[in-house]
C-alpha atoms as an extended CHARMM CRD file, in Angstrom:
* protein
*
        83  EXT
         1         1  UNK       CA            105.2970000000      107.1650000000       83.9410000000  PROA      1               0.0000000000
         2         2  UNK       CA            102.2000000000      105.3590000000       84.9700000000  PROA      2               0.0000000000
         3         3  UNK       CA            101.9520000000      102.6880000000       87.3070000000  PROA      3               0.0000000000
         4         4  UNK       CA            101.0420000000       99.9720000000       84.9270000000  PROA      4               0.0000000000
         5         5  UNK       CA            104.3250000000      101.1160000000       83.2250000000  PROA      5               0.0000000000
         6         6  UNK       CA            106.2510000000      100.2210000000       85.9920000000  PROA      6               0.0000000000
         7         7  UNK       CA            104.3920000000       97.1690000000       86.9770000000  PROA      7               0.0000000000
         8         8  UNK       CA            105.3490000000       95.8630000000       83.6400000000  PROA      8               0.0000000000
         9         9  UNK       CA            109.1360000000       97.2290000000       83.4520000000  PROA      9               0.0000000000
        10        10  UNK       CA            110.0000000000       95.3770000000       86.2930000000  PROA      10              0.0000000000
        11        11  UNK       CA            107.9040000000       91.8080000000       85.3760000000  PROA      11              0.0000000000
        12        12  UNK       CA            109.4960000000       92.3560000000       81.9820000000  PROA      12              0.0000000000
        13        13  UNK       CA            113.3720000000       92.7950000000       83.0990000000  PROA      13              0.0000000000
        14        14  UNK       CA            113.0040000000       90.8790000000       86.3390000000  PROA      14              0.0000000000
        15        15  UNK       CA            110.2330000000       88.1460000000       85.4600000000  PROA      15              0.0000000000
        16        16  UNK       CA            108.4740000000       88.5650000000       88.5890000000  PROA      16              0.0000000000
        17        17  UNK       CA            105.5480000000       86.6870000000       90.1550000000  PROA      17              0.0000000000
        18        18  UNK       CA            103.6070000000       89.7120000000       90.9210000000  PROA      18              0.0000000000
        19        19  UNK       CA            104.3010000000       93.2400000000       91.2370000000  PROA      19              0.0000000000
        20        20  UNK       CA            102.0790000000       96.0530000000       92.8330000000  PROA      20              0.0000000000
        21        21  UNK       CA            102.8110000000       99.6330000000       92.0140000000  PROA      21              0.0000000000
        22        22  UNK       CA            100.8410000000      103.1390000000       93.5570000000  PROA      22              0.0000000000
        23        23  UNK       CA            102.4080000000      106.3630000000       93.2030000000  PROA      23              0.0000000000
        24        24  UNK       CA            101.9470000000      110.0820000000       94.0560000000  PROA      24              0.0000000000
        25        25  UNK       CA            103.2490000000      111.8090000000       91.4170000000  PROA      25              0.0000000000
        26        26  UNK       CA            106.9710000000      111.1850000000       90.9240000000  PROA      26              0.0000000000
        27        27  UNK       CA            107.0990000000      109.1790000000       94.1880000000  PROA      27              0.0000000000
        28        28  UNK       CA            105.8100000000      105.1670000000       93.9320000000  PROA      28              0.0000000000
        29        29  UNK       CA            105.2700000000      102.8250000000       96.2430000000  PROA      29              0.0000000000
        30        30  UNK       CA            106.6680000000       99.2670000000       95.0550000000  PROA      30              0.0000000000
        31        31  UNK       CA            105.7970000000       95.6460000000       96.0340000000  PROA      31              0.0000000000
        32        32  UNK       CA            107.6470000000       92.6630000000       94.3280000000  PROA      32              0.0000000000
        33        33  UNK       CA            106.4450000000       89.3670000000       94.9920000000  PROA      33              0.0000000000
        34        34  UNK       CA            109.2130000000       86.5600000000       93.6740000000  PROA      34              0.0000000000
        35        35  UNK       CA            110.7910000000       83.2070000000       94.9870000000  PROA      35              0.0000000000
        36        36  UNK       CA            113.8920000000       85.0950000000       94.1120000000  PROA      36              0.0000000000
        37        37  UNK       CA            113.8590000000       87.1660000000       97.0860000000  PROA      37              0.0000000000
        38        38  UNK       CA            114.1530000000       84.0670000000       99.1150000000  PROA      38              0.0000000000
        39        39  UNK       CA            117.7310000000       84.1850000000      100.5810000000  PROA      39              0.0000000000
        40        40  UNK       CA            118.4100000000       87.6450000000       99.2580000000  PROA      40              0.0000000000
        41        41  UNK       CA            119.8810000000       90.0840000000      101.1600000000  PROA      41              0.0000000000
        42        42  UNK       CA            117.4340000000       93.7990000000      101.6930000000  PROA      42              0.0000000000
        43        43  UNK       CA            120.3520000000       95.6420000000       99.9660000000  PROA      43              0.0000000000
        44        44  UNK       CA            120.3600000000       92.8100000000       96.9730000000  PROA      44              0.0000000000
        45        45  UNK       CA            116.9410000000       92.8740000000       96.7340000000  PROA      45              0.0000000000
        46        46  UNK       CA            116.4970000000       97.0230000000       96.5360000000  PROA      46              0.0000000000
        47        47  UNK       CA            119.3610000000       97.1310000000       94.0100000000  PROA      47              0.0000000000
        48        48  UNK       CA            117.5820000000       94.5920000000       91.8910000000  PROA      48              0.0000000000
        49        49  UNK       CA            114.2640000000       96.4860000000       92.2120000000  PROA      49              0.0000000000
        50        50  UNK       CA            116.1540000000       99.8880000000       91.2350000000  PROA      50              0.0000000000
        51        51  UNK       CA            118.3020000000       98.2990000000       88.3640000000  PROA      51              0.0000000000
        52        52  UNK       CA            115.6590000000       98.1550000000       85.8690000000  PROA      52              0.0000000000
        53        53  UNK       CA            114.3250000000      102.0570000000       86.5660000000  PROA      53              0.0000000000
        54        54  UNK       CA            117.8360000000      103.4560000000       86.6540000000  PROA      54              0.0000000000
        55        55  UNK       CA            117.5100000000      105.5420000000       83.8640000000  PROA      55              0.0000000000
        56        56  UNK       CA            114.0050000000      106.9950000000       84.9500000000  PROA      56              0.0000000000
        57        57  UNK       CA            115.2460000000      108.2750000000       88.2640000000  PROA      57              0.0000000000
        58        58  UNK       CA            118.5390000000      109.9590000000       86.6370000000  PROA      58              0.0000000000
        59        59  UNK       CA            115.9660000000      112.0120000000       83.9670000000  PROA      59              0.0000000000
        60        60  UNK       CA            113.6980000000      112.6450000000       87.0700000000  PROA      60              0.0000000000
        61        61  UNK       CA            110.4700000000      110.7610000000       85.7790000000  PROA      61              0.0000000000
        62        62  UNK       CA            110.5780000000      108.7800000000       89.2720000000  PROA      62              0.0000000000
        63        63  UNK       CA            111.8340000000      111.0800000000       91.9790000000  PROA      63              0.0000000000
        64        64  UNK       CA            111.3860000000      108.5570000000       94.9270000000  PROA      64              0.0000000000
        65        65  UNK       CA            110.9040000000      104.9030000000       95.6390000000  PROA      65              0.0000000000
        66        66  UNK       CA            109.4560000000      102.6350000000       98.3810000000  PROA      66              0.0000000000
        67        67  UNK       CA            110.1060000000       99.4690000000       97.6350000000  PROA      67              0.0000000000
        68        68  UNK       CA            109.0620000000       96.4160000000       99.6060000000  PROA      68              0.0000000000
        69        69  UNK       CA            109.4040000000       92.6940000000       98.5680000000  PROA      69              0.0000000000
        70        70  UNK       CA            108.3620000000       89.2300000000       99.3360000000  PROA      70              0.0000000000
        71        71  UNK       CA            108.7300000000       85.8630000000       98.0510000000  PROA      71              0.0000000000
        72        72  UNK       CA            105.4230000000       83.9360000000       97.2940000000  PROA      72              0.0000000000
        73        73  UNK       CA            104.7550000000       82.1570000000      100.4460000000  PROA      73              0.0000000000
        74        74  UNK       CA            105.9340000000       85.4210000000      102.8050000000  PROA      74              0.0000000000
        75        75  UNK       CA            103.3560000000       87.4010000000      100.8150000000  PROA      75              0.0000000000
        76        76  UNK       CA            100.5430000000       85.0220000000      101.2360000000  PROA      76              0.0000000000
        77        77  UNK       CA            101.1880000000       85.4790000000      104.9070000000  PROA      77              0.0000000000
        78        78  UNK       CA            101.3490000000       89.3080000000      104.2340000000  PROA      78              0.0000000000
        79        79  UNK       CA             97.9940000000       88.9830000000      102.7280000000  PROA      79              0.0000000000
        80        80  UNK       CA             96.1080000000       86.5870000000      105.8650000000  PROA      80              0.0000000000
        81        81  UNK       CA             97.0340000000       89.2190000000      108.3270000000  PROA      81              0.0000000000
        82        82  UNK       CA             96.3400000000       92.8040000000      106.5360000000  PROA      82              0.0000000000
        83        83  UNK       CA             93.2180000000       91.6640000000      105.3770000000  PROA      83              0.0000000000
């Protein structure tokens, strides 16, 4: 599965804002940028993220996941200070 795969998978079932994918074979790397993850609890917010690519990680196609998210504002900070 490439990343632009995933990238859209998740912007498709979730309508995110944004969502940034890099992967290493079966293991990706996930940010998720949404005003949904305001409030939300980390749990929440990974189950949400993994929902949508359930059925890749039971055949195997993803292996691993790192998944980070932010809502719009706490990602423009993200951005100022690792740039």
């Amino acid at each position: 599965m490439t990343n632009e795969e995933v990238e859209q998978l998740l912007k498709s079932d979730l309508a995110l804002s944004d969502v940034k994918v890099k992967s290493e074979g079966t293991h990706y790397q996930i940010i998720a940028i949404d005003d949904q993850f305001e409030g939300m609890s980390r749990v929440k917010k990974q189950q949400m993220i993994y929902s949508p690519l359930s059925e890749k990680i039971a055949d195997g196609t993803i292996h691993a996941i790192t998944i980070k998210t932010f809502s719009n504002s706490q990602w423009e900070r993200e951005k100022l200070f690792n740039s």
